[in-house]
N, C-alpha and C positions, 0 to 999 in steps of 0.2 A: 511928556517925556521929551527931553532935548535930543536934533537931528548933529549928527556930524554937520548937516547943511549950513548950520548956524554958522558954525567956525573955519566952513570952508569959502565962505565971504570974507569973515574979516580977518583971520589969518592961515590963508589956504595955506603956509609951508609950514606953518609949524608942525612939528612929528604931532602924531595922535598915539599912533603906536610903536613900539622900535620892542622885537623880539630879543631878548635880553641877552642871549647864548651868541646869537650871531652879532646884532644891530643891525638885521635889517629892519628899515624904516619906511612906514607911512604916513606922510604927509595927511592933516583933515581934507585935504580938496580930493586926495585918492583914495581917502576911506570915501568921501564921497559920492564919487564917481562908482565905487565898486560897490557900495549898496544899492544904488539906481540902478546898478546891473542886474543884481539880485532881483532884485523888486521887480524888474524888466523880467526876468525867466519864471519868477513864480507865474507870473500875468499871463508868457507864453503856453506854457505845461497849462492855462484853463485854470488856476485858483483866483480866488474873486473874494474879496474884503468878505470875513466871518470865517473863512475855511481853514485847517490848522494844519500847520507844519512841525517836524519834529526835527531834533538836531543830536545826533550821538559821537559827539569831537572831544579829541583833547584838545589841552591849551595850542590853539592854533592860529593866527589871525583871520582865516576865513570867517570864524567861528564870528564874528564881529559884523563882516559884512551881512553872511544871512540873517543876522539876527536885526541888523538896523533897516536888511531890505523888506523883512516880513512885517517889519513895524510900518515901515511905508507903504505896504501892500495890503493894510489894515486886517491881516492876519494873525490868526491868533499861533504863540512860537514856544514850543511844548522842550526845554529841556533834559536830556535823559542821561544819566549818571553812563560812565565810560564802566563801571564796576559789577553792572547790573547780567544776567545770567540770559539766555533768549526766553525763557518762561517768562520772566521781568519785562524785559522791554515789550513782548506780543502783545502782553497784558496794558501795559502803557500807553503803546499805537494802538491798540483796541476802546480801549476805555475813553482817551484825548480826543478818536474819530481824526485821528490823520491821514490827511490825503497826501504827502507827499515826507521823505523822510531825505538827510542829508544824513552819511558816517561818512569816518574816516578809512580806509583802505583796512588798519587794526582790527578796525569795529564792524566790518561791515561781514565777519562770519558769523556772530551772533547776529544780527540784525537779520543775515540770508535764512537764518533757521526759523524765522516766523511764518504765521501761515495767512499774514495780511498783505490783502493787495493794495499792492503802495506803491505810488512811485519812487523810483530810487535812485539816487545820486551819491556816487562814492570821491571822496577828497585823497588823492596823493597815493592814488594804484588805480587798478582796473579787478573790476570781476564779474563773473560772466551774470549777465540779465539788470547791470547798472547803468545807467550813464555818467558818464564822468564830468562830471563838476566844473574843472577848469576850462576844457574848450568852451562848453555848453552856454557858462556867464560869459566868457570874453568875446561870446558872437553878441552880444546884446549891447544895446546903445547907452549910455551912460548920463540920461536924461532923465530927471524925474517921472514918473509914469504921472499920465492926464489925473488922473480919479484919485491922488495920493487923499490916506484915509490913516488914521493912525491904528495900529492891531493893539494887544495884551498882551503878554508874557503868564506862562503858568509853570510852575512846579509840583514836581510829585515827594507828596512824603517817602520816607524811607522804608516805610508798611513793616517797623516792629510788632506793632500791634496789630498783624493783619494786612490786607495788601495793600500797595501804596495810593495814596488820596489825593487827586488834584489841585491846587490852592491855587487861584486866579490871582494874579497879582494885579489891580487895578492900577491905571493911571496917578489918582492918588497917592498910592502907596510908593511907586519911584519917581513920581514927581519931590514926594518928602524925602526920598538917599537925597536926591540933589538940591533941593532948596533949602531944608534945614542944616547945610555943611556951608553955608554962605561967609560963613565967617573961618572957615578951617583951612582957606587958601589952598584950593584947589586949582585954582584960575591959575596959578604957576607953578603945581604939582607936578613931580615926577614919580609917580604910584608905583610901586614895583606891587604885582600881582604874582604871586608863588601857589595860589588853591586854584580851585577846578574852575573853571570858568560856567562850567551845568549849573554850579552852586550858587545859593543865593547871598551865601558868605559872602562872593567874591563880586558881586554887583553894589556890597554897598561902599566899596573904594569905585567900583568903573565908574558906575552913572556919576557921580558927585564929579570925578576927574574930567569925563569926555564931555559931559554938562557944563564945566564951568573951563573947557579950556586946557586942562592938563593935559600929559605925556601919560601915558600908561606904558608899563616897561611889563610884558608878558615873561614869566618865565614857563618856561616848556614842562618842566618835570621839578620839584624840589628836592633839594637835599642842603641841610646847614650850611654848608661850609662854601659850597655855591651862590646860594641865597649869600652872604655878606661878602663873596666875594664883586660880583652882579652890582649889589647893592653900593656898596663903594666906588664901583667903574664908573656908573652912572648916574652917579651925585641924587640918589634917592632921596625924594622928602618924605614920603605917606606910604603906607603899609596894611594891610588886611591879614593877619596870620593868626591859626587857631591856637588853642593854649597849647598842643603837642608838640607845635613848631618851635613857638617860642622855648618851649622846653630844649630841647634838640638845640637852637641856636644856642641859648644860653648855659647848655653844658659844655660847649666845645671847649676845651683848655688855649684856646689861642685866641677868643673870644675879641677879648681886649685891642689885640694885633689892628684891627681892622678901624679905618676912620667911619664912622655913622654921624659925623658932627653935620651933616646935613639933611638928616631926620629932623620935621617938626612935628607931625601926627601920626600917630597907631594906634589901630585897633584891633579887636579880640571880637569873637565870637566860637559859635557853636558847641560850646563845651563849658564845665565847671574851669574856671580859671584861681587856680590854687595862689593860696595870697602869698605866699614866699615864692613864688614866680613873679607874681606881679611884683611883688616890690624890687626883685631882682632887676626884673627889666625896668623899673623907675630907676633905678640906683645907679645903672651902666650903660641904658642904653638914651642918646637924647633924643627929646621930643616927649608930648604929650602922649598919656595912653590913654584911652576909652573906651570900655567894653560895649557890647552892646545887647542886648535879647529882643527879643517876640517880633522876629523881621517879616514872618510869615504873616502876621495880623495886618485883615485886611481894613484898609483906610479911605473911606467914601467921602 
């Protein structure tokens, strides 16, 4: 799995991420720095390479750092859906065996309704029996930690069938989001991201982008007519959007209004993608589309 570290050598200023709504921007050398901080606070709080962290964020940038600092921390990094009820999540930190959990200020009254003992960190508020997140990383040195080890990443099914089931995502399996997109020019991407960041949907535009170099442009919350406006501000090349989105974008009656002439690649997951949509968006919208299935299949 590729480190921001890579690209905070050979081009520490290029944005890695710029939050779409605003543009604020981080540079690879300050995502850098701010995952070795991560990675620095799990190591203080007593977690140690194998031990699992949990993460219940919206689209956030932090959401980046602890996720690259638990990989550095050879930790395993349990994402939890922001939609999920407190029966959900206890069930999830019970099952994953998390020792430490990160929400956001939102999330963190379902989270306080479990009845596991877990360490707590809350993003962007305070509440009583957490510690808050921001001071906590910014006291921490921004040097890789001695022991760096690489962790896993796990996702839980949605438990239609019954309750939700852990899927280990192996090394393998995001080493190929990034190595099999070698040729879809990512290395000068600017990814606009509009799904959840928990989702795995939405990992297979990151890894490929921050892997090979690109911008990833985070949107906060979607809605159409946002999304292309977003998208045009900031000369989007690459896309990750489920067939409901593209639905929604492509019914808008002003559709057309908007330049996308600097779209080369999108893709489609999670859902039946109806072929008069797709053709739709071949018709009108440029660049490549590619769908994709069974991202859950694990690859040794």
């Amino acid at each position: 799995m590729s480190h921001p570290s890579v690209h905070a050598r050979t081009d520490p200023a290029k944005p890695a991420l710029i939050v779409a709504e605003t543009g604020e921007t981080i540079s690879f050398a300050e995502l850098d720095r701010r995952s070795n901080r991560a990675a620095q606070l799990f190591r203080a709080r007593g977690l140690k390479a194998g031990d699992t962290i949990a993460l219940c964020l919206e689209n956030t940038p932090e959401f980046y750092d602890i996720a690259w600092g638990a990989q550095r921390a050879g930790l395993f990094f349990v994402c939890i859906s922001t939609k999920l009820t407190a029966p959900e999540i206890d069930y999830i930190l019970r099952d994953s065996g998390a020792s430490l959990v990160v929400a956001s200020a939102s999330q963190g009254a379902a989270v306080s309704a479990v009845a596991v003992d877990i360490v707590r960190f809350v993003i962007g508020g305070a509440l009583a029996g957490w510690e808050a997140w921001e001071p906590a990383v910014a006291a921490m040195p921004d040097t890789p930690i001695a022991d760096e080890r690489a962790g896993i990443d796990m996702l839980y099914s949605s438990g239609t069938t019954g309750v939700p089931k852990g899927i280990v995502q192996s090394h393998a399996m995001r080493w190929a989001h990034i190595s099999r997109n070698e040729g879809a020019g990512f290395a000068s991407a600017v990814t606009m991201i509009a799904t959840p960041l928990y989702s795995n949907t939405t990992l297979v535009s990151v890894l490929p982008t921050l892997g090979w170099g690109g911008t990833v442009v985070l949107m906060k919350k979607f809605d159409a007519r946002g999304y292309l406006t977003l998208a045009e501000r900031h000369r989007a090349t690459h896309t990750m959007l489920v067939p409901v989105q593209y639905q929604r974008i492509m019914a808008l009656p002003d559709f057309d209004r908007f330049d996308l002439t600097s779209f080369r690649f999108k893709t489609c997951t999670s859902a039946p993608f109806p072929a008069a949509l797709k053709a739709d968006v071949v018709a009108r919208w440029p660049g490549l589309l590619v769908e994709y299935y069974g991202m859950t299949r694990l690859l040794l």
